[in-house]
Backbone as a chain_set.jsonl record, in Angstrom:
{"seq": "XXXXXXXXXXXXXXXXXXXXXXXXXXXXXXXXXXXXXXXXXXXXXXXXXXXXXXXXXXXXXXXXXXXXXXXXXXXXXXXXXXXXXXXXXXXXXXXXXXXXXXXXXXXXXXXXXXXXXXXXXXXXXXXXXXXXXXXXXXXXXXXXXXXXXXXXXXXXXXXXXXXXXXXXXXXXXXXXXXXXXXXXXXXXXXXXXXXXXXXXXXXXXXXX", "coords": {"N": [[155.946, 130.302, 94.304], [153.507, 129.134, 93.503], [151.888, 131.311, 94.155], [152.834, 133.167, 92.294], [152.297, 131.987, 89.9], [149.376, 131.352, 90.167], [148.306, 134.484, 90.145], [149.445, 135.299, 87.724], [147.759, 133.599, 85.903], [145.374, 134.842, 86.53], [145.936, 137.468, 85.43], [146.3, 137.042, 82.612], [143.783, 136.187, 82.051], [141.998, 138.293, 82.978], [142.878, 140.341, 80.923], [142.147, 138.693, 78.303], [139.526, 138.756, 78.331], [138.625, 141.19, 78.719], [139.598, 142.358, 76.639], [138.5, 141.108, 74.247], [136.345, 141.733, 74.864], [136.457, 144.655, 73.884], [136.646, 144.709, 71.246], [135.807, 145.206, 67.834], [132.848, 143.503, 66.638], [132.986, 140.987, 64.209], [131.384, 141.388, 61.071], [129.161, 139.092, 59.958], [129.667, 136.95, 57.692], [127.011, 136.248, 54.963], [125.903, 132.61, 54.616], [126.166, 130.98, 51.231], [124.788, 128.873, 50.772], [121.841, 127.708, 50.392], [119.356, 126.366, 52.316], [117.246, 124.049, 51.531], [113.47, 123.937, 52.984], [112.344, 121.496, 54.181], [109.206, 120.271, 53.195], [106.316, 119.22, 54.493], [104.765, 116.152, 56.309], [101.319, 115.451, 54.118], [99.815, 114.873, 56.23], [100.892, 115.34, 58.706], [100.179, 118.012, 58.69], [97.451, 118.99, 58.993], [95.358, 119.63, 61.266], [95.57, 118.092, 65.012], [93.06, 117.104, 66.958], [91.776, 116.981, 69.751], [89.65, 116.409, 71.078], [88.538, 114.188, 69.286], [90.111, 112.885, 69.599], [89.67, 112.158, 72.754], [86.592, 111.396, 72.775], [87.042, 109.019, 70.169], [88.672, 107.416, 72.48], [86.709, 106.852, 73.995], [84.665, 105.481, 73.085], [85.783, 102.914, 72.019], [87.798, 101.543, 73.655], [91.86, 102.525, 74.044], [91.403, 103.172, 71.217], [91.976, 106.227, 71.148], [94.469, 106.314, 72.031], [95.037, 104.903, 69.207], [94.69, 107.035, 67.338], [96.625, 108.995, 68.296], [98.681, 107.787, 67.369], [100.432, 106.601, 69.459], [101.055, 103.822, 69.501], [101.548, 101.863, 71.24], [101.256, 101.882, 73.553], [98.187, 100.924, 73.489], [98.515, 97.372, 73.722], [99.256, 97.892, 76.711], [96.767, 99.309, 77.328], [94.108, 97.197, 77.056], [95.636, 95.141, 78.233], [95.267, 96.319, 80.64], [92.726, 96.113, 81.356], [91.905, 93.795, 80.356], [93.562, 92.439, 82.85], [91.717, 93.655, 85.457], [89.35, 92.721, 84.397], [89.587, 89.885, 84.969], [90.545, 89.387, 87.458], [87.842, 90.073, 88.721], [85.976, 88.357, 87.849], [86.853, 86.331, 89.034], [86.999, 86.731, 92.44], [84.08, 87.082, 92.362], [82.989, 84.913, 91.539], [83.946, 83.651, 93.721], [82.707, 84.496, 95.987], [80.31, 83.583, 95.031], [80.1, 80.445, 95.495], [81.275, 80.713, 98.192], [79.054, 82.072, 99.184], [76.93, 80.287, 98.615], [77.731, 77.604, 100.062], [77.317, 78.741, 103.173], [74.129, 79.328, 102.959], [74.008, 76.781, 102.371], [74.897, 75.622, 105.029], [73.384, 76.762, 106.694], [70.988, 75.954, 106.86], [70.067, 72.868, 107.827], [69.332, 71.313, 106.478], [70.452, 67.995, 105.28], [70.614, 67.509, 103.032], [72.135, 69.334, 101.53], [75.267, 70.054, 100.667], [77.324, 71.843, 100.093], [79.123, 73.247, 101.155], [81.18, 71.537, 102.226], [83.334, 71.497, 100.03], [84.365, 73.512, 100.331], [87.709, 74.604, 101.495], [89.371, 72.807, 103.859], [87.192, 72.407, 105.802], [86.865, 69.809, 106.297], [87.919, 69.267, 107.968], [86.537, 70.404, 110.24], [84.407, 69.597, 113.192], [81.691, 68.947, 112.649], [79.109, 68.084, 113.537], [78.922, 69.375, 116.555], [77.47, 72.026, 117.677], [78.464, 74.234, 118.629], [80.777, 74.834, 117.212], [80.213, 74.761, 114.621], [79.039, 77.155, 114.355], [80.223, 78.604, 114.595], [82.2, 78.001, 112.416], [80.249, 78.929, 110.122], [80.13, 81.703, 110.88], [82.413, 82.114, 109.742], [82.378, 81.365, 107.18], [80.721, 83.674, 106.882], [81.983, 86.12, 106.648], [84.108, 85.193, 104.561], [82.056, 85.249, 102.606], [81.643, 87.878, 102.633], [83.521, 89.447, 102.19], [85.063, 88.586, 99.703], [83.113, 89.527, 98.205], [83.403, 92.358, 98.256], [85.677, 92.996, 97.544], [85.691, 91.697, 94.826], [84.195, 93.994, 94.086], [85.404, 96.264, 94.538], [87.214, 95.88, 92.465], [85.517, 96.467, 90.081], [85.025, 98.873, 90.693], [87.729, 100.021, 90.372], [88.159, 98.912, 87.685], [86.375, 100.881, 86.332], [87.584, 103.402, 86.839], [89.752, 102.897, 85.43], [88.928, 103.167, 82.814], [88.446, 105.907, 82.842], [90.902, 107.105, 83.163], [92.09, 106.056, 81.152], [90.931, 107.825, 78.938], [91.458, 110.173, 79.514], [93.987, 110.033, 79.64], [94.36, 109.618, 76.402], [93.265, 112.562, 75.976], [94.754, 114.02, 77.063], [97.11, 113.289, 75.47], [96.936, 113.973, 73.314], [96.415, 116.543, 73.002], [98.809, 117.349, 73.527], [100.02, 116.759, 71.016], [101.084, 118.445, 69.092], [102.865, 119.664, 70.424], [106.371, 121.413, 69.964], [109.731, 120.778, 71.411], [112.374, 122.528, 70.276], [115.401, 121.396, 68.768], [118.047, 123.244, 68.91], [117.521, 123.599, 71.515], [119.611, 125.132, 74.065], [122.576, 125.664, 76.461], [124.444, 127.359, 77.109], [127.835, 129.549, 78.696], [130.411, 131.795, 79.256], [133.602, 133.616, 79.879], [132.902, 137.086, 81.025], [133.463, 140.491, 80.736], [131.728, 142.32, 83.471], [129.512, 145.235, 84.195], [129.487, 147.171, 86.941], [127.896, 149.452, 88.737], [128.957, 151.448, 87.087], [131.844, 150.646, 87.204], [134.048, 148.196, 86.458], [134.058, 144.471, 86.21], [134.615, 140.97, 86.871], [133.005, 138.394, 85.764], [130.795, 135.88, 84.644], [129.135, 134.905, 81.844], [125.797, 133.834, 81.082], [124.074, 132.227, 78.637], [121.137, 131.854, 76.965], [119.536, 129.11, 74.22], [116.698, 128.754, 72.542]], "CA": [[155.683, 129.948, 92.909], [152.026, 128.977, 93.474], [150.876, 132.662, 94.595], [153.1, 134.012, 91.226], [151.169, 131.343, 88.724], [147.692, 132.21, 90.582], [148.041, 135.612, 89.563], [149.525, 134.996, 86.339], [146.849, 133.356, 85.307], [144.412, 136.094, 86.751], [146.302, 138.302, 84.545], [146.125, 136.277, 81.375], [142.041, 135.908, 82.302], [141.204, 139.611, 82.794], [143.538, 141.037, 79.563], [141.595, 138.335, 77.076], [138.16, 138.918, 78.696], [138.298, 142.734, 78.642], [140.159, 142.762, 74.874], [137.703, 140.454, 73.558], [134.89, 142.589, 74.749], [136.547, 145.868, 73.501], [137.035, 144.368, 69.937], [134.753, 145.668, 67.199], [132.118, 142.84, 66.21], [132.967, 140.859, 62.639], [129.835, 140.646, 60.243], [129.392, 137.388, 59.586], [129.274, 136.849, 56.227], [126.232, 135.33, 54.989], [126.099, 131.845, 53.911], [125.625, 131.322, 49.822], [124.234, 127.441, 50.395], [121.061, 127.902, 50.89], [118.816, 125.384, 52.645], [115.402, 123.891, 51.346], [112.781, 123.981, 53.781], [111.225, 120.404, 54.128], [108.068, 120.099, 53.415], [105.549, 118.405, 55.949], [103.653, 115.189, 55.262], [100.006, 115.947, 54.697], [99.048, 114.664, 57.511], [101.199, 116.272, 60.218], [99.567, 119.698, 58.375], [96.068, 118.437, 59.63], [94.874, 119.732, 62.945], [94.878, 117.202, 65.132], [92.193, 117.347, 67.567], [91.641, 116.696, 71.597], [88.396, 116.185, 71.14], [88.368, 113.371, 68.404], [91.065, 111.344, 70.531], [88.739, 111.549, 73.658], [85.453, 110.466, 71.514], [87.576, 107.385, 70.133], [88.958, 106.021, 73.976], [85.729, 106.781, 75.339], [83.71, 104.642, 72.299], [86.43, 101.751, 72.16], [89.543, 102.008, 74.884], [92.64, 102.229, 72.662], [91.467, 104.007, 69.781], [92.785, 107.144, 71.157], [95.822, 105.892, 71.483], [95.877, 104.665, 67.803], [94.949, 108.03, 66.629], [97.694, 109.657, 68.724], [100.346, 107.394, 67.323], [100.855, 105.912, 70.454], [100.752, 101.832, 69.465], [102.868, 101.122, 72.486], [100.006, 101.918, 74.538], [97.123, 99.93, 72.992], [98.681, 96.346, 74.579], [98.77, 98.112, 78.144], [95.052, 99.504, 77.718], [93.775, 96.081, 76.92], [96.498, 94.079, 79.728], [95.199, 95.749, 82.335], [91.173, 95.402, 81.077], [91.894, 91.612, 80.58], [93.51, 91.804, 84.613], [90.655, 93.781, 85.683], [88.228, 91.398, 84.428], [90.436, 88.08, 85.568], [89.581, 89.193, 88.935], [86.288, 90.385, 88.65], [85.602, 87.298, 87.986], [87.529, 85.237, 90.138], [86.189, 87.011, 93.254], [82.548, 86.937, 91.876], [82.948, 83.046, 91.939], [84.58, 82.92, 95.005], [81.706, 85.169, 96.398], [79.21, 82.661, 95.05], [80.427, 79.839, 95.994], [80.706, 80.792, 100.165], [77.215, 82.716, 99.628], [76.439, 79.301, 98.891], [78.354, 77.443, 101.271], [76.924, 79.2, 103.924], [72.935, 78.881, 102.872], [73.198, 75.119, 102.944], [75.506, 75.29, 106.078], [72.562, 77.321, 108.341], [69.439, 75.4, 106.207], [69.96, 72.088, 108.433], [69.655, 70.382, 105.113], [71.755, 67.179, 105.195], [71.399, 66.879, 101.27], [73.072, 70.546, 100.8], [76.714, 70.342, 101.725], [78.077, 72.339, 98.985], [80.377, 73.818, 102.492], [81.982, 70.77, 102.245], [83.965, 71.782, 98.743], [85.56, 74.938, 100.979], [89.266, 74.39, 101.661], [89.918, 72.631, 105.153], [86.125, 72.277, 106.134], [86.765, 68.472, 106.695], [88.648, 69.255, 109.612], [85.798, 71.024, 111.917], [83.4, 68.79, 113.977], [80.29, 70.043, 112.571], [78.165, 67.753, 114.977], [78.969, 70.115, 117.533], [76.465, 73.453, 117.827], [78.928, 75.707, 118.774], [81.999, 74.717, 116.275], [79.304, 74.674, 113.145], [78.336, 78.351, 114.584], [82.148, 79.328, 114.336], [81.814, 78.272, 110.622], [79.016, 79.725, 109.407], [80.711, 82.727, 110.967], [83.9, 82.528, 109.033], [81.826, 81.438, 105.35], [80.141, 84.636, 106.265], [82.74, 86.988, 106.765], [84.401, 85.078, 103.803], [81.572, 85.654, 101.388], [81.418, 89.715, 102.955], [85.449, 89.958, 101.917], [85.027, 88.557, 98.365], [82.403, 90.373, 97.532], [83.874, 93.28, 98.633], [86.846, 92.717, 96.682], [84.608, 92.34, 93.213], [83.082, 95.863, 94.408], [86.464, 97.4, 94.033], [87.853, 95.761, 91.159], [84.745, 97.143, 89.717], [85.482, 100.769, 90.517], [88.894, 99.974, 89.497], [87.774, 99.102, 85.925], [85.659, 102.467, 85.786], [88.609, 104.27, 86.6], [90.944, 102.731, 84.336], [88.207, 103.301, 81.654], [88.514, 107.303, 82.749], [92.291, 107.425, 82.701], [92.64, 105.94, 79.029], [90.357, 108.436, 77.865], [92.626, 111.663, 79.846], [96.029, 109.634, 78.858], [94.258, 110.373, 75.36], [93.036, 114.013, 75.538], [96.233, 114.981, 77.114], [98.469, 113.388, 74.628], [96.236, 114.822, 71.776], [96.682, 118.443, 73.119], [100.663, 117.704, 73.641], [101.048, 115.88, 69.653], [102.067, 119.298, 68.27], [103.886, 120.472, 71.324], [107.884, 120.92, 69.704], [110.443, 121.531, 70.902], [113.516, 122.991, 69.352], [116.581, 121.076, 68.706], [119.226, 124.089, 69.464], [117.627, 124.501, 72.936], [121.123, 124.835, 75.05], [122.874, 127.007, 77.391], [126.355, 127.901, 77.285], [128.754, 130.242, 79.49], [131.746, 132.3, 79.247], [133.805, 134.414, 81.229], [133.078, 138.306, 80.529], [133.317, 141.724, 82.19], [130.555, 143.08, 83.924], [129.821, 146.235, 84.626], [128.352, 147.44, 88.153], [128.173, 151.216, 89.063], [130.502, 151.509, 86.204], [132.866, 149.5, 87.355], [134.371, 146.432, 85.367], [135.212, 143.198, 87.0], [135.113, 139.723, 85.84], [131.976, 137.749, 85.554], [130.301, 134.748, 83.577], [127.869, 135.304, 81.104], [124.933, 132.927, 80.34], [123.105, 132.688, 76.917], [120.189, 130.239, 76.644], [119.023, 129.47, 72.952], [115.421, 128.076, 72.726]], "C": [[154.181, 129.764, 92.653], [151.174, 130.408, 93.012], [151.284, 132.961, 93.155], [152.065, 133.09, 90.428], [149.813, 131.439, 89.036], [147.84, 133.917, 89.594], [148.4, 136.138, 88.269], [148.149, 134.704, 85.023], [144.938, 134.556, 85.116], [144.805, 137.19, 85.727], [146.374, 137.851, 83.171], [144.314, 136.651, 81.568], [141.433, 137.257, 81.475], [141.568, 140.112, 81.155], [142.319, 140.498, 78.306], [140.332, 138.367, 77.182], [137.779, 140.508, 78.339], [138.735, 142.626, 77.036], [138.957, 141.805, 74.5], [135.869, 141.64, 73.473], [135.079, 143.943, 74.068], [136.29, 145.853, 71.873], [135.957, 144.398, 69.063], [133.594, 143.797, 66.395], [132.069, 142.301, 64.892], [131.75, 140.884, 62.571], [129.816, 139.905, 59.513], [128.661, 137.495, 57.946], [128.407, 135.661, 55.875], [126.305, 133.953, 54.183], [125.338, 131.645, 52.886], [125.667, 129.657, 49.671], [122.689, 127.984, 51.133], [119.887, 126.265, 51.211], [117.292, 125.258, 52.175], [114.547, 123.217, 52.567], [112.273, 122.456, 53.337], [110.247, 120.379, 53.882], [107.464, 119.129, 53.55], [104.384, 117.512, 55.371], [102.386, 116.167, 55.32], [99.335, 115.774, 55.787], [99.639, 115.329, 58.622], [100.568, 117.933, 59.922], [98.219, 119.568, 58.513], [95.85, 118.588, 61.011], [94.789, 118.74, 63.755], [93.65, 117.374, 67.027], [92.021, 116.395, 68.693], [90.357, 115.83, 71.217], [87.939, 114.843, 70.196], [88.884, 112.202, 69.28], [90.38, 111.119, 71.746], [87.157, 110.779, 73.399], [85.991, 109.034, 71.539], [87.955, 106.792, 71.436], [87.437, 105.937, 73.973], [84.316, 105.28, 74.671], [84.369, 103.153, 72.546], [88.045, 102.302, 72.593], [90.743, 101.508, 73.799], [92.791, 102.541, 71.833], [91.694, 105.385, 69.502], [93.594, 107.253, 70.835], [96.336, 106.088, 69.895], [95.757, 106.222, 67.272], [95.924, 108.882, 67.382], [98.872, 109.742, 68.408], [101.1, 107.022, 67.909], [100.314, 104.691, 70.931], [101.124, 101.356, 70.596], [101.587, 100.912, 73.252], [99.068, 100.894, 74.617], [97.405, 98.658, 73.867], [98.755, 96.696, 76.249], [97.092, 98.414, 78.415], [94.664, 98.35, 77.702], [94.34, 95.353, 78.253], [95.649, 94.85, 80.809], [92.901, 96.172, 82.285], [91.048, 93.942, 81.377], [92.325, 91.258, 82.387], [92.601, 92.224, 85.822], [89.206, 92.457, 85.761], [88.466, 90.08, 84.767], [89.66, 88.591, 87.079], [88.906, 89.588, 89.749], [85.744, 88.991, 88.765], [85.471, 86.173, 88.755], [86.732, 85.439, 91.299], [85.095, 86.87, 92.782], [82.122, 84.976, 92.137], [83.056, 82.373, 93.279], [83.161, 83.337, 95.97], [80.493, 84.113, 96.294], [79.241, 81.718, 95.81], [80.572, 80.076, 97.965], [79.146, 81.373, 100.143], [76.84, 81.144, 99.934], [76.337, 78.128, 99.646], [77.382, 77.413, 102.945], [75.38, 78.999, 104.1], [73.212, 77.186, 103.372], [74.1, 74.819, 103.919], [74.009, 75.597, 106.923], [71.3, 76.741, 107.94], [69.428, 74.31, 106.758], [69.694, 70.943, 107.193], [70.551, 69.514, 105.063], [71.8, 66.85, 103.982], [72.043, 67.818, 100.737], [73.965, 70.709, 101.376], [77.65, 70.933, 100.685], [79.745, 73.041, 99.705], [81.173, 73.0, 102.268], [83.21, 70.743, 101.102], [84.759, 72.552, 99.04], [86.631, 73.625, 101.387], [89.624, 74.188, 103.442], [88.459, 72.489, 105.979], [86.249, 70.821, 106.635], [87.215, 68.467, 107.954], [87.614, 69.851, 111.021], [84.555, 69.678, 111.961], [82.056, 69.387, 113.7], [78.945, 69.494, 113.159], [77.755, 68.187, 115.958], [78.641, 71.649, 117.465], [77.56, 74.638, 117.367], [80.224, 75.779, 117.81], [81.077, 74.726, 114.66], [79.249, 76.177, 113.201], [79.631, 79.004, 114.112], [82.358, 79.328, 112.904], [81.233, 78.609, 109.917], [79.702, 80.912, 109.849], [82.135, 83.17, 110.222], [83.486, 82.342, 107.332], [81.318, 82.527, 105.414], [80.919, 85.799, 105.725], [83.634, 86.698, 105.302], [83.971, 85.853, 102.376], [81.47, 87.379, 101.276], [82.986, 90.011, 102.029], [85.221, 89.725, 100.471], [84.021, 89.551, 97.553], [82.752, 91.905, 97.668], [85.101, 93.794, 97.457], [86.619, 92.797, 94.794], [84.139, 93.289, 93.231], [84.202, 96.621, 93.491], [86.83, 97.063, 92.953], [86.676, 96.004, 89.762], [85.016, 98.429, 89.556], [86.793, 100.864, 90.112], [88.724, 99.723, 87.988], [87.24, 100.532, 85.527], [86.851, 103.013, 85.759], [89.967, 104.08, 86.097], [90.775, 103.122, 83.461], [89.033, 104.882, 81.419], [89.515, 107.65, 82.481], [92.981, 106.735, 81.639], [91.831, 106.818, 78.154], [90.727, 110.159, 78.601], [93.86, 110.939, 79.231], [95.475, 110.158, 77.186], [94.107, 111.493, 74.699], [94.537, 114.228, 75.411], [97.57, 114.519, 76.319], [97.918, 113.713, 73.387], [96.582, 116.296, 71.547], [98.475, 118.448, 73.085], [101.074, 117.061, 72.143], [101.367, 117.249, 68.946], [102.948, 120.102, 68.551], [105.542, 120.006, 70.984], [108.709, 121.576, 70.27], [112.139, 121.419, 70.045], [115.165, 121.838, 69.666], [117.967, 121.686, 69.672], [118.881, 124.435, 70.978], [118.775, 124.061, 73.922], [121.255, 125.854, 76.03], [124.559, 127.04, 77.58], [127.056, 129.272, 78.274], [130.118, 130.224, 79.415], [131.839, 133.351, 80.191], [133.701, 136.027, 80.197], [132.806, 139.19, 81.289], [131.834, 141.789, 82.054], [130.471, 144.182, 84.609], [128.931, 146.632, 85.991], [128.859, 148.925, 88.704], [129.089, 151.578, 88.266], [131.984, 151.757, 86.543], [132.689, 148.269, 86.629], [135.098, 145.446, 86.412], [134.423, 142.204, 86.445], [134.028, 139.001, 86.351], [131.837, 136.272, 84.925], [129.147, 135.403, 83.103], [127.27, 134.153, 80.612], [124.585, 133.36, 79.012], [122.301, 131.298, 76.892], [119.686, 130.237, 74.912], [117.583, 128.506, 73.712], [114.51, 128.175, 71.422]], "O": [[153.675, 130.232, 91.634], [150.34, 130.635, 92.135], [150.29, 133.085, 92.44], [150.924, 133.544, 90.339], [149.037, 131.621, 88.098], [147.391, 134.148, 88.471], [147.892, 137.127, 87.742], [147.789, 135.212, 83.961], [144.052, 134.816, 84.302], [143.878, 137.803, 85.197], [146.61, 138.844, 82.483], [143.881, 137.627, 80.955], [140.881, 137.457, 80.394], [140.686, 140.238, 80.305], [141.71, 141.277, 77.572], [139.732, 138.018, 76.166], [136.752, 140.867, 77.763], [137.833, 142.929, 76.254], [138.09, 142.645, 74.741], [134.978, 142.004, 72.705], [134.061, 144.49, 73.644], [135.806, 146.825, 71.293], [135.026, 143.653, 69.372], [134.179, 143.184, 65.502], [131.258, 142.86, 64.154], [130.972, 140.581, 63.476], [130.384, 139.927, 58.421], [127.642, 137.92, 57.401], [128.653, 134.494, 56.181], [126.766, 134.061, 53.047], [124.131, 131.872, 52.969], [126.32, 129.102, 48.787], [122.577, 128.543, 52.224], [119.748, 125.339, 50.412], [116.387, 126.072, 52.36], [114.874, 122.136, 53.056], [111.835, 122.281, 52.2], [109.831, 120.609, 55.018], [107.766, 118.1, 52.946], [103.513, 117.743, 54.533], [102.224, 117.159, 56.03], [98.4, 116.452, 56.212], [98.92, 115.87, 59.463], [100.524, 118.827, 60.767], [97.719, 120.454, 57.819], [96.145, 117.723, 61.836], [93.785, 118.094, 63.456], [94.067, 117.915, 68.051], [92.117, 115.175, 68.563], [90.336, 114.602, 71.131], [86.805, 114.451, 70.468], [88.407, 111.107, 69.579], [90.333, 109.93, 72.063], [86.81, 109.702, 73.884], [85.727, 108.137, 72.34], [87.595, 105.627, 71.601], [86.961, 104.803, 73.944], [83.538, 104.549, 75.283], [83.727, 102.284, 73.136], [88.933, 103.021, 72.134], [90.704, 100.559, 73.016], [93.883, 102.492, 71.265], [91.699, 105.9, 68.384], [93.975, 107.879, 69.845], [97.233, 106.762, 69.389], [96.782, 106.669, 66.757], [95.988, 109.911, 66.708], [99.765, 110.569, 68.595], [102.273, 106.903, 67.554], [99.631, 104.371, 71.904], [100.894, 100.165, 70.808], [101.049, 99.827, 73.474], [99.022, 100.084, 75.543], [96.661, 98.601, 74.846], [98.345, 95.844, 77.036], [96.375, 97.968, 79.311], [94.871, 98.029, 78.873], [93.602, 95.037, 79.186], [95.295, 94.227, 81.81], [92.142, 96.407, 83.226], [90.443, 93.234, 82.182], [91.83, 90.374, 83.086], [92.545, 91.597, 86.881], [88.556, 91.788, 86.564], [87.575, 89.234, 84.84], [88.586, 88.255, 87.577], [88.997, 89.614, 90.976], [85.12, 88.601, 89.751], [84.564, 85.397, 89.053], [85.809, 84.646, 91.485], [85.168, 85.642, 92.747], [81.291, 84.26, 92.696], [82.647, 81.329, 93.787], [82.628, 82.446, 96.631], [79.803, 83.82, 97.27], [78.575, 81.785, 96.844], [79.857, 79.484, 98.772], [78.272, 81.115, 100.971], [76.533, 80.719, 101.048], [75.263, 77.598, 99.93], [76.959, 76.455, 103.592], [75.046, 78.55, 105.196], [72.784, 76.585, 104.358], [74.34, 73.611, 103.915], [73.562, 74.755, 107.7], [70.375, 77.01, 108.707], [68.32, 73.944, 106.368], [69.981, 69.752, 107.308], [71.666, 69.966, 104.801], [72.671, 66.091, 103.557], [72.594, 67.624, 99.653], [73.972, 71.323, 102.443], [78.749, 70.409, 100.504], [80.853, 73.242, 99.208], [82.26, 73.515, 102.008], [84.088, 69.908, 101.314], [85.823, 72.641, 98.427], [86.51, 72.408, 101.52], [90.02, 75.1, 104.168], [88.736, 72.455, 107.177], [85.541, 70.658, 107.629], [86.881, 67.709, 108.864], [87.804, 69.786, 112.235], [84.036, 69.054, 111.034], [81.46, 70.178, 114.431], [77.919, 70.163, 113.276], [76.688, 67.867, 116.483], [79.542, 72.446, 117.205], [77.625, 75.455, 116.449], [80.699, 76.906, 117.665], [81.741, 74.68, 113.625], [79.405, 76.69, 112.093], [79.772, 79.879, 113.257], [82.628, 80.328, 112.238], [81.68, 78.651, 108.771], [80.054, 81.437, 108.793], [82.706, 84.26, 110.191], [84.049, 82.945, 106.418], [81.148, 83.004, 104.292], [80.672, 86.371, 104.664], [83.971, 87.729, 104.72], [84.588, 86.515, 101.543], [81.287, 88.03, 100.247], [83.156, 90.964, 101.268], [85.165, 90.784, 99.846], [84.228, 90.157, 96.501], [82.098, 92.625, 96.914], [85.185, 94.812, 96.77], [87.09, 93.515, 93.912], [83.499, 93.605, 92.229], [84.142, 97.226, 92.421], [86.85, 97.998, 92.154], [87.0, 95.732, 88.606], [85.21, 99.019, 88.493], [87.069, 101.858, 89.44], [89.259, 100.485, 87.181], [87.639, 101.178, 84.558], [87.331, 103.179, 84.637], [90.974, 104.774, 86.24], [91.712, 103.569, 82.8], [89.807, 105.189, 80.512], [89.577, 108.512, 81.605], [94.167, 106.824, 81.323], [91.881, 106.743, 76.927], [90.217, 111.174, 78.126], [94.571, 111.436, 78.358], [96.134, 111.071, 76.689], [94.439, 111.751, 73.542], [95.281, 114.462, 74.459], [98.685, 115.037, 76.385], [98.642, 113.678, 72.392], [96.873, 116.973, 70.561], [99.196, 119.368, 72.697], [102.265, 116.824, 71.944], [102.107, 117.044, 67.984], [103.619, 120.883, 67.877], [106.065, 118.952, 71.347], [108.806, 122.779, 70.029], [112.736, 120.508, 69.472], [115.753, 121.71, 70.74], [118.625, 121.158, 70.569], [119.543, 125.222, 71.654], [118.877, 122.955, 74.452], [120.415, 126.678, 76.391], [125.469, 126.626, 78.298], [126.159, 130.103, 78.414], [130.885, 129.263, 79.459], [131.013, 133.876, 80.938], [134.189, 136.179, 79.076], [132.131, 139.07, 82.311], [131.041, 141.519, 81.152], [131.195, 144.327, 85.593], [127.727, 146.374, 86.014], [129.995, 149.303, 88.987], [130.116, 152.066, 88.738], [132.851, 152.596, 86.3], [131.717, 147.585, 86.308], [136.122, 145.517, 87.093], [133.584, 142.486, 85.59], [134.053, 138.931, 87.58], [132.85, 135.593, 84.757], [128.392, 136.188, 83.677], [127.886, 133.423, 79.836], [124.733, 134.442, 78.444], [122.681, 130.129, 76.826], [119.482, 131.326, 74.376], [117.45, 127.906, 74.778], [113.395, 127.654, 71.407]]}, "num_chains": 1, "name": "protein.A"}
């Protein structure tokens, strides 16, 4: 019973695949509603220009954006300026602070103990040569790391600057890139012919 309804159905398949294709083509009768074309604010009929939206980031970060039409943006350009500069800063302080540290640790100065303000400094014996030497070696290496640290979050600001003013070209050059609604792709089953021979296929159709 299986094998007969397999080939049943194979025979149902081919008959309405081949008759469908033999069958002369209606002509679609045209439709008598006719549609009015929208017409486009003035402003989307205004060029809009690459070159204007990289200008505005590059003068004030953001103002690409706004002329792109992409508000969303604007509060990320800014957030990560404002966390840029948080700790730019921060390190820069911290940097001072051990530079300084460190001067009135190795200056023998007993009225400059600004060292004494670092975090856990109360705990070393600084009476003793070679345990003072150990600290001055760790405020230095401290103040080398922070400052280090403000270096980059330096070159990290530049190159945040640079990539809000490409996030703006390249969404200036893509604001009139559309596309189409109907783009689909559908498939049916239909003969195909090979060395003219017919046997049973699928046929794509993409719209776009």
């Amino acid at each position: 019973m299986k094998i007969l309804g397999i080939w049943l159905v194979l025979i149902l398949f081919t008959a309405t695949g081949f008759s469908s294709f033999c069958q002369e083509p209606k002509v679609a009768v045209p439709d008598t509603i006719q549609m009015k074309t929208p017409v486009k604010a003035k402003e989307d009929t205004i060029a809009h220009s690459p070159h204007k939206a990289t200008i505005y980031s590059a003068v004030l970060p953001g103002l690409g954006q706004i002329y792109n039409r992409k508000y969303w943006k604007v509060p990320l350009v800014y957030g990560g300026f404002a966390a840029f500069g948080y700790f730019i800063k921060w390190n820069n302080d911290q940097y001072n602070s051990y530079k300084q540290a460190y001067n009135d640790l190795v200056d023998d100065d007993p009225n400059t103990t600004s060292y004494m303000k670092l975090h856990g400094i109360a705990q070393w014996d600084l009476t003793n040569s070679s345990v003072k030497s150990q600290l001055a070696t760790r405020i230095s290496n401290g103040k080398d790391a922070f400052r280090r640290y403000r270096d980059l979050n330096i070159i990290g600001t530049v190159a945040f600057y640079a990539l809000n003013i490409i996030d703006a070209s390249v969404d200036a050059h893509f604001f009139n890139f559309d596309i189409s609604d109907d783009l689909s792709m559908n498939w049916t089953p239909a003969p195909v012919y090979c060395m003219d021979n017919r046997t049973i296929g699928i046929y794509f159709k993409f719209n776009f």
